[in-house]
C-alpha positions in Angstrom: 197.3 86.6 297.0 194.5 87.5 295.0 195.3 90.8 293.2 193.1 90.7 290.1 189.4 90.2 289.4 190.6 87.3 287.5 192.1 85.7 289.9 188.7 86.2 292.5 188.0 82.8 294.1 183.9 82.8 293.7 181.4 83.7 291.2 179.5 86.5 293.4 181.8 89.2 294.3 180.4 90.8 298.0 181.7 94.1 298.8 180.6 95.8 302.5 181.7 99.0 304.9 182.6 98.3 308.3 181.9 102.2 308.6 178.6 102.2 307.5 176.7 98.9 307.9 174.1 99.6 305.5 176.3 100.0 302.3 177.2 96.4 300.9 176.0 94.8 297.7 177.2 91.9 295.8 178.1 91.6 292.4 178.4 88.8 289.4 181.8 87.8 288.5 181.6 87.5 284.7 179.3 91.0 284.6 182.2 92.7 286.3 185.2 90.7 284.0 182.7 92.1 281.3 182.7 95.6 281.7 185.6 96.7 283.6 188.2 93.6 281.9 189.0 90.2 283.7 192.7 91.6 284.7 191.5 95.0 286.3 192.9 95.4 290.0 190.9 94.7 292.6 191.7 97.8 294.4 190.8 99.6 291.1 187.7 98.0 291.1 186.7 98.6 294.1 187.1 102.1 293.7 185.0 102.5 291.2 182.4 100.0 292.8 182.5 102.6 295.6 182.3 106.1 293.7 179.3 107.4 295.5 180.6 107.3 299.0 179.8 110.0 301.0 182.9 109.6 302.8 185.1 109.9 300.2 186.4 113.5 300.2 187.7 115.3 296.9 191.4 117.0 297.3 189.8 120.8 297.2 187.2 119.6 299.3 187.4 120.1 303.1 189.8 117.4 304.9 187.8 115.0 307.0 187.4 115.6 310.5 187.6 113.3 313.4 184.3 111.9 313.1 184.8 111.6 309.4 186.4 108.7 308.7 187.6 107.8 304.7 185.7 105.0 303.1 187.0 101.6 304.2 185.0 99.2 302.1 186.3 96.0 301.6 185.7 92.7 299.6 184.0 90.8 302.0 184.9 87.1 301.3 188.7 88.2 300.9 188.6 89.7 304.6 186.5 87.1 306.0 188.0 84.3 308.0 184.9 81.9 306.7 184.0 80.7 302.9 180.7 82.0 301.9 177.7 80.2 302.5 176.3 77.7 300.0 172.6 78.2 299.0 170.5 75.5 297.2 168.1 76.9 294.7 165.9 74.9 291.9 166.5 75.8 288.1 163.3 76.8 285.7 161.0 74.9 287.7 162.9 71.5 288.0 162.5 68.8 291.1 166.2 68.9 291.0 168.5 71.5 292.7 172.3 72.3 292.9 174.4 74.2 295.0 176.8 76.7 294.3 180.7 76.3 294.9 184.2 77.8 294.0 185.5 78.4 290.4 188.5 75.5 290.4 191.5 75.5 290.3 192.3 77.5 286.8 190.4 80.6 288.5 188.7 80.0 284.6 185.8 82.3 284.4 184.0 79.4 282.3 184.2 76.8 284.6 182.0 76.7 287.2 181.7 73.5 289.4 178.0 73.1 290.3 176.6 69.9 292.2 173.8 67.9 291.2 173.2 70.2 287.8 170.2 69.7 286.2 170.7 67.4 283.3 168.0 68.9 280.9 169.5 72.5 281.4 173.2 71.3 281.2 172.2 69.3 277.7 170.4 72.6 276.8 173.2 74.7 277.2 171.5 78.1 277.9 168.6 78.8 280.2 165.2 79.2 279.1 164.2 82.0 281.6 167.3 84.2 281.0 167.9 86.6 278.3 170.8 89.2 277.9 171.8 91.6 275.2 174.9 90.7 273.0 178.3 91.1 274.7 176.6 90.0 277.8 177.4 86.5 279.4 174.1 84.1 280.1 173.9 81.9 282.7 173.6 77.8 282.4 170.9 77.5 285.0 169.7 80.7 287.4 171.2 80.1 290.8 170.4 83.2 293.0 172.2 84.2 296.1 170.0 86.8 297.6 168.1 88.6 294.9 171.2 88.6 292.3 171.0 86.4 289.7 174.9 85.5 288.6 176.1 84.3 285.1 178.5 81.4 284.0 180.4 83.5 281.2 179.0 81.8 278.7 178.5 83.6 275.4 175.5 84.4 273.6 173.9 82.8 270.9 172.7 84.3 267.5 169.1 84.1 268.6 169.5 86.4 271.3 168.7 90.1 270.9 171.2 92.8 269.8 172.4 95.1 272.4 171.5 99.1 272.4 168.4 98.0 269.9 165.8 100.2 269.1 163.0 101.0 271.7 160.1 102.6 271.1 159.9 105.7 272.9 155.8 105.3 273.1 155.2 109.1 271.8 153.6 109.1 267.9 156.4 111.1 265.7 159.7 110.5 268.2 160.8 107.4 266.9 161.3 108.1 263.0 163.8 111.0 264.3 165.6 108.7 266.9 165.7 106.4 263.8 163.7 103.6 265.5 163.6 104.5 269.3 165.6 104.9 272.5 168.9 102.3 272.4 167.9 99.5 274.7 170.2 99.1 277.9 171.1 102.9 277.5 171.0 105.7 279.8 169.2 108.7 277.8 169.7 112.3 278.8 166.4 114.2 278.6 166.9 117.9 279.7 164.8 121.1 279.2 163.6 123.9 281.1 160.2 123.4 283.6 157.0 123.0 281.4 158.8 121.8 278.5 157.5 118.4 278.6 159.7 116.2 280.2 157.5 114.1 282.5 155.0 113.8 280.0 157.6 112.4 277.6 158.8 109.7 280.4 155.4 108.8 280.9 154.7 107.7 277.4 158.0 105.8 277.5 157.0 103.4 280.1 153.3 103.6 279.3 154.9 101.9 276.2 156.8 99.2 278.2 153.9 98.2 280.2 152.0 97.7 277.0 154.7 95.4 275.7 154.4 93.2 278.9 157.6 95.2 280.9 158.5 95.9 284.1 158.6 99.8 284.6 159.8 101.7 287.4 159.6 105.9 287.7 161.6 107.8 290.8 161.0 110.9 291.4 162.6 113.3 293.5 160.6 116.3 292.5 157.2 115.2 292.1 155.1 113.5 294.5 153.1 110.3 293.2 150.0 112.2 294.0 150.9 114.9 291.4 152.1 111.9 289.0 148.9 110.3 289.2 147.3 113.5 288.6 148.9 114.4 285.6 148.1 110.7 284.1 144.3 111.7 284.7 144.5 114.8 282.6 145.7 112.8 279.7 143.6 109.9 280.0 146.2 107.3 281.2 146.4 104.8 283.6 149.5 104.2 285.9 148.6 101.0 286.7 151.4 98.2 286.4 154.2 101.2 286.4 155.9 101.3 289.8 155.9 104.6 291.6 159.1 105.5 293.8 158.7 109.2 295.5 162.1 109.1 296.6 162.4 111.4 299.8 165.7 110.8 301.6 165.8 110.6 305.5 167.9 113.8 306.0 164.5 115.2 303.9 161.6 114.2 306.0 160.1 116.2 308.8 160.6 113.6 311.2 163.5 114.6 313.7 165.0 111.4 314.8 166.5 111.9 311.1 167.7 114.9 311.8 172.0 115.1 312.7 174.4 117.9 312.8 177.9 115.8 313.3 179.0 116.3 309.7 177.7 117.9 306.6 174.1 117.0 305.8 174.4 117.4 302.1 177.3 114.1 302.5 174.6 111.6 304.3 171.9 113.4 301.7 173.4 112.3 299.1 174.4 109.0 300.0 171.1 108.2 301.2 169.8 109.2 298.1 171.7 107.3 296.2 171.3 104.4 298.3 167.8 104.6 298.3 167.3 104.7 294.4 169.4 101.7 294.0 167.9 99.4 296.3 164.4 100.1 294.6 165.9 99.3 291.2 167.8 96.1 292.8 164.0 95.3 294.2 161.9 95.8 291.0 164.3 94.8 288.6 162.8 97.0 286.0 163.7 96.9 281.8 162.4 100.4 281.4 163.4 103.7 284.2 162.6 107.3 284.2 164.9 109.3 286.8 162.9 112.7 287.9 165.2 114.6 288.2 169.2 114.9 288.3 168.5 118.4 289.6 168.1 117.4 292.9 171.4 115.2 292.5 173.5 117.9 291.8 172.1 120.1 294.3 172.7 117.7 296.9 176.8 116.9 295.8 177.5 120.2 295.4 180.1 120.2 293.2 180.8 119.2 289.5 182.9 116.6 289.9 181.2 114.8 292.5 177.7 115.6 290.5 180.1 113.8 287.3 180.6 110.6 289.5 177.2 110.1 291.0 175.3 109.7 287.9 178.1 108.1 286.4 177.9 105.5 289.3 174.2 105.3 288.6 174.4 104.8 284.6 177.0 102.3 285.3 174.6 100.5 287.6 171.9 100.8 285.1 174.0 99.5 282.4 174.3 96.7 284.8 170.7 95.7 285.4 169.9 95.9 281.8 167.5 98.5 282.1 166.8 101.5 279.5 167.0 104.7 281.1 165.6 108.1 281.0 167.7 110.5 283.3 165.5 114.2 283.2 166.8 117.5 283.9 165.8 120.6 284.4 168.8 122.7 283.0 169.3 124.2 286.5 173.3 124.8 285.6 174.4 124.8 282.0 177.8 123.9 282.8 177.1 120.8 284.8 174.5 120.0 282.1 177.1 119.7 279.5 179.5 117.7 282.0 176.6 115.0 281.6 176.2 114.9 277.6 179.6 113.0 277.5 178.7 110.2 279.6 175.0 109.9 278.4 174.4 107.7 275.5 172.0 110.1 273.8 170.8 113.6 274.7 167.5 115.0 273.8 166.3 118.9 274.6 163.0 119.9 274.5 162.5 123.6 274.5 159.6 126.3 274.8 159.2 129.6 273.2 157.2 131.6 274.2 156.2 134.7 271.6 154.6 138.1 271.6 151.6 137.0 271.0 149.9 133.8 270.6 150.5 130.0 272.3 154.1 128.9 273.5 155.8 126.1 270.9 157.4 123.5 271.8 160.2 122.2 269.9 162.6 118.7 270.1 166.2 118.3 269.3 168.3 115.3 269.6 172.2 116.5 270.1 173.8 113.0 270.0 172.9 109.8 269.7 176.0 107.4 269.6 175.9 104.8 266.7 172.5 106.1 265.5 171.8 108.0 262.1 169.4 110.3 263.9 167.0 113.1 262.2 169.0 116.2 263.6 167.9 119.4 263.8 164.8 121.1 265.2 161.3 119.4 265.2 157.8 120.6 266.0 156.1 119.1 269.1 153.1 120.0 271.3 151.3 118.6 274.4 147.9 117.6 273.9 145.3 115.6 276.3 147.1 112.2 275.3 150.6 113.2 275.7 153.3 114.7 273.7 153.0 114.6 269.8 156.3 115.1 267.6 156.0 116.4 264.2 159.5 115.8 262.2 160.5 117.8 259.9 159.9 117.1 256.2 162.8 116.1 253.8 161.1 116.0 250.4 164.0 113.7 249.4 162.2 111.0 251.3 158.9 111.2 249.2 159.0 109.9 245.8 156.1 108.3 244.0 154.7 107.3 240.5 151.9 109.8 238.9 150.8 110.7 235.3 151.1 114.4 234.8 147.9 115.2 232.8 146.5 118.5 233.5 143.4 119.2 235.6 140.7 121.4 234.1 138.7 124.0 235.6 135.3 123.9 233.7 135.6 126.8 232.7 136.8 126.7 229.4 138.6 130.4 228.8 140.0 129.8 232.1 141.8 126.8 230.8 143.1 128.5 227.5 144.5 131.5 229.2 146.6 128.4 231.7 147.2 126.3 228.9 144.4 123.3 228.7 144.9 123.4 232.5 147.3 122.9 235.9 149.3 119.7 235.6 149.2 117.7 238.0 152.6 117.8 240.6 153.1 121.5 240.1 152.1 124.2 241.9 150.5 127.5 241.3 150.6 131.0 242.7 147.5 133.2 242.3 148.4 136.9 243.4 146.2 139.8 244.0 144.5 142.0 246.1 141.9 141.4 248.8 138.2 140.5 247.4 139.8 140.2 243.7 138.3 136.5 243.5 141.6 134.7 244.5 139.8 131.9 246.7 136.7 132.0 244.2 139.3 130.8 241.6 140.5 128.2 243.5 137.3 127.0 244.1 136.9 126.2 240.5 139.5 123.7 240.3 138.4 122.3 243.5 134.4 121.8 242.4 136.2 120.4 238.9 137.8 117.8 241.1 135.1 117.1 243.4 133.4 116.1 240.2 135.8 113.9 238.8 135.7 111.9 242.1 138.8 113.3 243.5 139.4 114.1 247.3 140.5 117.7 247.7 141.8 119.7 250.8 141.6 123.7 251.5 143.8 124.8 255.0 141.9 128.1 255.5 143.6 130.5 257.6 141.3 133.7 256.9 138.1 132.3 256.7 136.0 129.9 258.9 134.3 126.9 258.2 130.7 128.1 257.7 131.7 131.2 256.1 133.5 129.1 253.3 130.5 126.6 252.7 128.2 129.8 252.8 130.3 131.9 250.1 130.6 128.3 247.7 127.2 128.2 247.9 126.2 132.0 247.0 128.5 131.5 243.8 126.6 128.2 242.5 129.0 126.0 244.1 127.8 123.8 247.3 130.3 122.0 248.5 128.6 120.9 251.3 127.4 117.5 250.6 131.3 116.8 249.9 132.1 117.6 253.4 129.8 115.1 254.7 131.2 112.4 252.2 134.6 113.4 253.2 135.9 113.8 249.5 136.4 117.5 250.5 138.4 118.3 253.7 138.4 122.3 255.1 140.8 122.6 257.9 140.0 126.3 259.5 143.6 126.9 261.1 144.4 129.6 263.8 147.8 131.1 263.1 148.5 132.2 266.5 148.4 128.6 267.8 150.1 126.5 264.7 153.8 125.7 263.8 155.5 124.6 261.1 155.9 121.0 261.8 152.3 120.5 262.3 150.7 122.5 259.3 153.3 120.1 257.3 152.0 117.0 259.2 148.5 118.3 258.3 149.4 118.1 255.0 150.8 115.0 254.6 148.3 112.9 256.2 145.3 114.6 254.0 147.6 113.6 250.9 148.9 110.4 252.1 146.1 108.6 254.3 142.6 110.3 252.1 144.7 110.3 248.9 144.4 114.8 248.0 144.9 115.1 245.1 144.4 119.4 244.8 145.5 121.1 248.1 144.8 124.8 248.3 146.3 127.0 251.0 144.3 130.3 251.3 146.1 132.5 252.2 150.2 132.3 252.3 149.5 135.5 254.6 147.9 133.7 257.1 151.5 131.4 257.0 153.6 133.6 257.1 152.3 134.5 260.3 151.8 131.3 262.0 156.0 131.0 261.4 157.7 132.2 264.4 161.0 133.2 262.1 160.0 134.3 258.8 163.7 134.2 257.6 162.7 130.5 256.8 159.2 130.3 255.4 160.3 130.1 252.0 162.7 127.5 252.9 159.9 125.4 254.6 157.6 126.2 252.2 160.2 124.9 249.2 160.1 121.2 251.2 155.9 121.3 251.6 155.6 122.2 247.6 158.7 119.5 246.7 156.8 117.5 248.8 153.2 117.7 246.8 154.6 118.1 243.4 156.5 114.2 244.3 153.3 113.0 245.1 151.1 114.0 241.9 149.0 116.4 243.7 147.6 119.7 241.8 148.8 122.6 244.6 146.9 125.9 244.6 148.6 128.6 246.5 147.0 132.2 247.1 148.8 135.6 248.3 146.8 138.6 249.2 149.0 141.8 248.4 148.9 145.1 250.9 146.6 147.6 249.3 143.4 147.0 247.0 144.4 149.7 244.2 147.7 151.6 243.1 151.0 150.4 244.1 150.7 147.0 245.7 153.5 145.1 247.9 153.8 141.4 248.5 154.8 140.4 251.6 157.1 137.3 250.7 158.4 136.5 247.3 156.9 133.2 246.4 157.2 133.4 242.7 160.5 131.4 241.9 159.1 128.6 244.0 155.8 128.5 242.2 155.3 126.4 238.4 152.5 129.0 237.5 151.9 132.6 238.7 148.5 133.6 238.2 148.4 138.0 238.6 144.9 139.4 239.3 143.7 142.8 239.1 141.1 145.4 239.8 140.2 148.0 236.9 138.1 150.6 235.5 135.8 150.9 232.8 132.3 152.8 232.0 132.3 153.8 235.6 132.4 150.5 237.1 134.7 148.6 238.6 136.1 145.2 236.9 138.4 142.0 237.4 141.3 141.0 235.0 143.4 138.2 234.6 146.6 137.0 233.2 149.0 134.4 233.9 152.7 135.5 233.9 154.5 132.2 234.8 154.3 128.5 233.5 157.0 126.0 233.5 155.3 123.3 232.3 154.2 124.7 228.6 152.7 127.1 226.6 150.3 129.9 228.1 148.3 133.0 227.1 150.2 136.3 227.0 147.0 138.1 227.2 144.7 139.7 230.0 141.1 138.6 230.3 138.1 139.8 231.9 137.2 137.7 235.1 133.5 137.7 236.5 132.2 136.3 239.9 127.9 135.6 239.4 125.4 133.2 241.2 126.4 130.5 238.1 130.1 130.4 239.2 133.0 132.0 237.7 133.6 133.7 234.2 136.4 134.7 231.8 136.1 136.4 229.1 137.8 137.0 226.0 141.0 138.4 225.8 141.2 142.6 226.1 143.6 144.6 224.1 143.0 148.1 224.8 144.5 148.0 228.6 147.5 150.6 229.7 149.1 150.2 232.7 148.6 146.8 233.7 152.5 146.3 235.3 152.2 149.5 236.7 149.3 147.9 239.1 146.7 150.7 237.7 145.3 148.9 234.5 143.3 151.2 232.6 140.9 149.5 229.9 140.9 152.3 226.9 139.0 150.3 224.7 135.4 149.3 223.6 132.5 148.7 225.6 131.0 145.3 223.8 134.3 143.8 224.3 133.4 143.5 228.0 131.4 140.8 229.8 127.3 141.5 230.1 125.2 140.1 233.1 124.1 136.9 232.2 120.5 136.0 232.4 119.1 135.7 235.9 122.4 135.6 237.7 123.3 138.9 239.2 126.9 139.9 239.4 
């Protein structure tokens, strides 16, 4: 009596319901003695072949009624009073073909008896045309009964590819935080609330696979392919080669002949549902799935445990077919949603916040990933004509590289002795004032300086656009413009309302790393501060960005506008113990006019000026003058200049103030 799966007489295990004549499906022998164990119990088996019966009624559940019978599926071959038929297929092309028999007597899942086998394939030992991840069993030759293709529990060879390898997921930024991609042969949990991306995100993936010459198959249950199509416009894409199942189950349709009242309609539902979905995977035979969406699943099985089983039955079948797997959902219960993150390889949330005022951002979390050394936490991500775009976030520990620390000069002589022959290079440097001091004019300097030397510079503007920028350079003898063209000088005019974190940093990193930066200015840290949605962690972000730049050599010029003009002024974050070099700027007083002063009060890399200088904006550029003694008040934030008029700056010739 056969009682075990090891001790099952044929290669192709066929299971069928006398009930219901359209449930049966066969199975290969050494796939099953893989995954459930060669000395599992039949029945066992069978009962977790058949988890997704409708018939199959839970103990809280209502008790069946007379026209509700249990689920009598059966082994087919072991009830049958005939042996299964023998089909004759041909191997890899050959003339030749072979039939296919019993195991023999041992019931050995590695022997096989085969007539008339191919010599070249036998002396070959594993088929050309078949592949399988490790663990797997390959076949000899590729004997099909039906559509299954069936193994002879042969094991893999080193050339083969790993199992649960990296995939690439298809959207730019994803795969360096799944370290490498989706795991191959994996079911992937994608959830998130409606609009947070989730169809875009599955699109990419298989966009991916049919780029790389795979089979890619997308059901849907809450979209129609009309809408899918649609959305692929929008971004540019093309569906073609992806397979398109709208999955609408009979019970769903209009048409009445579907239409039955016997027994529950959310049973047949979501049987037929189920049924349905695995029949068009059995057909394509795809290496790449998206599921849209589970909701609809566990609406229809109403109930947890039931909900549990069905996509367990379907990630098992997955797992089967070798296919990689994107199951989406929609977060419609939270309980059932963590029932699923145990049984799902990897989980991945995309979220949407929405704030006062300003765009929604979008953010990405991965919450497990088995086996992988994922990037946790959360990253920046938005949705773009083109698809979704992740931004990880920066780990300055990742960025080293070789520099020389020299120091980059202004031009402007005083300038430079009041900082110490200059700003070395890989530091950064905070320049504090109020508005229309000269802050950004100051900045300027260092930038024109490097502009001359031949070094590409970058200014994220937040406060000022584009053409105001290139105007005001100009009016202060410094014309920028023709550096634009060249692309030596890069101004990025950024709206604060519609950036993130993630993405200014990405901004950064591609000036610095692709055009080679080497002075980055960000006017104004104002203008950050409010583009952060939780200002508790600006200066935590903005310690990885300047760690970041001072790694990579680059001269970083940071500038703070402080509330009020004169008197008391307030900062509005505390940047100073991240900063090398604080540069303080101040209005004053003197022979009825009002005047600029400088001082630096902060430098960690050497020696600086302890005085306060006079600081000029003209037509010729910027001017410092020599240092003033006679001031009172100066850390008070009123400086008063008590002392002679000829130790302040005069016009100079032909260039107004």
């Amino acid at each position: 009596m056969v009682e075990r799966l090891s001790d099952f007489p044929w290669v192709i295990v066929r299971i069928d319901c006398p009930i219901c004549p359209h449930r049966k499906g066969q199975y290969r022998l050494a796939r099953l003695a893989e995954k459930y164990g060669a000395d599992i119990p039949l029945c066992d088996l069978l009962a977790r072949i058949a988890l997704d019966c409708p018939r199959e009624s839970l103990p809280w559940e209502r008790p069946p009624n007379q026209s509700d019978s249990r689920c009598k599926a059966r082994f087919t071959d072991l009830e049958a009073t005939s042996r299964p038929p023998r089909t004759s297929r041909r191997c890899c092309g050959s003339s030749q073909s072979f039939k296919v028999g019993r195991v023999k007597g041992s019931h050995n899942l590695e022997s096989l008896w085969i007539s008339q086998l191919p010599q070249s394939c036998a002396a070959k030992g594993i088929c050309r045309r078949n592949q399988a991840p490790q663990g797997y069993f390959l076949p000899i030759a590729v004997p099909y009964i039906g559509s299954s293709p069936f193994s002879l529990g042969y094991p893999m060879t080193p050339e083969q590819p790993l199992d649960a390898t990296p995939l690439p997921s298809g959207v730019p930024g994803l795969d360096p935080i799944l370290n490498g991609g989706y795991a191959s042969n994996r079911a992937h949990l994608i959830e998130g609330r409606p609009g947070c991306g989730k169809t875009t995100l599955g699109l990419q993936f298989l966009l991916d696979g049919v780029a790389a010459g795979e089979r890619c198959l997308y059901i849907t249950l809450s979209e129609s392919k009309r809408e899918l199509l649609n959305v692929a416009e929008r971004h540019g894409w093309s569906l073609d080669g992806i397979d398109i199942y709208e999955l609408v189950p009979p019970e769903l349709s209009l048409d009445p002949k579907q239409l039955q009242t016997l027994v529950h309609s959310s049973d047949l539902e979501l049987g037929e549902t189920v049924r349905m979905a695995l029949e068009e995977i059995e057909r394509v035979k795809p290496s790449r799935v998206v599921f849209d969406s589970l909701s609809e699943i566990r609406l229809l099985s109403q109930g947890s445990l039931r909900y549990r089983r069905q996509v367990l039955a379907l990630k098992s079948f997955f797992l089967l077919n070798n296919a990689t797997v994107l199951m989406l959902d929609d977060l419609t219960s939270e309980q059932d949603d963590l029932n699923l993150h145990s049984i799902s390889h990897a989980v991945i949330r995309l979220e949407q916040l929405a704030p006062v005022y300003g765009a929604e951002k979008r953010r990405i979390r991965v919450i497990k990933m088995r086996g992988t050394d994922f990037r946790g936490g959360y990253h920046d991500m938005v949705i773009r004509r083109g698809g979704v775009h992740v931004f990880p976030r920066l780990i300055a520990a990742e960025h080293h590289r070789e520099f020389d620390s020299e120091a980059a000069t202004s031009g402007v002589a005083e300038l430079d002795a009041l900082l110490g022959d200059g700003l070395h290079r890989g530091t950064s440097t905070l320049i504090v004032g109020p508005s229309g001091v000269g802050k950004s004019s100051l900045a300027l300097a260092y930038v024109q300086a490097a502009l001359n030397r031949g070094e590409t510079s970058l200014i994220i503007s937040f406060d000022e656009t584009k053409r105001i920028f290139l105007k005001r350079a100009t009016s202060i003898g410094m014309d920028v413009a023709p550096h634009v063209e060249t692309g030596t000088l890069q101004i990025e005019q950024v709206d604060p309302a519609d950036l993130s974190p993630g993405e200014f940093s990405s901004l950064v990193r591609e000036s610095v790393e692709a055009a080679g930066a080497r002075v980055v200015v960000i006017d104004s840290l104002t203008g950050y501060l409010n583009a952060m949605p939780e200002e508790e962690f600006v200066a935590l972000q903005m310690h990885e960005l300047l760690t970041y730049l001072n790694q990579q050599g680059v001269v970083t010029i940071l500038i703070l506008a402080q509330h009020g003009m004169v008197g008391q002024m307030a900062t509005p974050i505390d940047m100073t113990y991240l900063s090398d070099a604080v540069v303080l700027m101040r209005f004053f007083e003197a022979q009825g006019r009002i005047r600029r002063a400088i001082s630096v009060i902060k430098k960690r890399t050497g020696s600086h000026e302890d005085t306060i200088r006079e600081y000029r904006i003209d037509s010729a550029g910027v001017r410092v003058g020599e240092p003033l003694k006679n001031f009172r008040g100066v850390l008070t934030g009123v400086p008063t200049y008590e002392g002679a008029e000829a130790s302040l700056l005069k016009d100079r010739d032909g260039h107004a103030a």
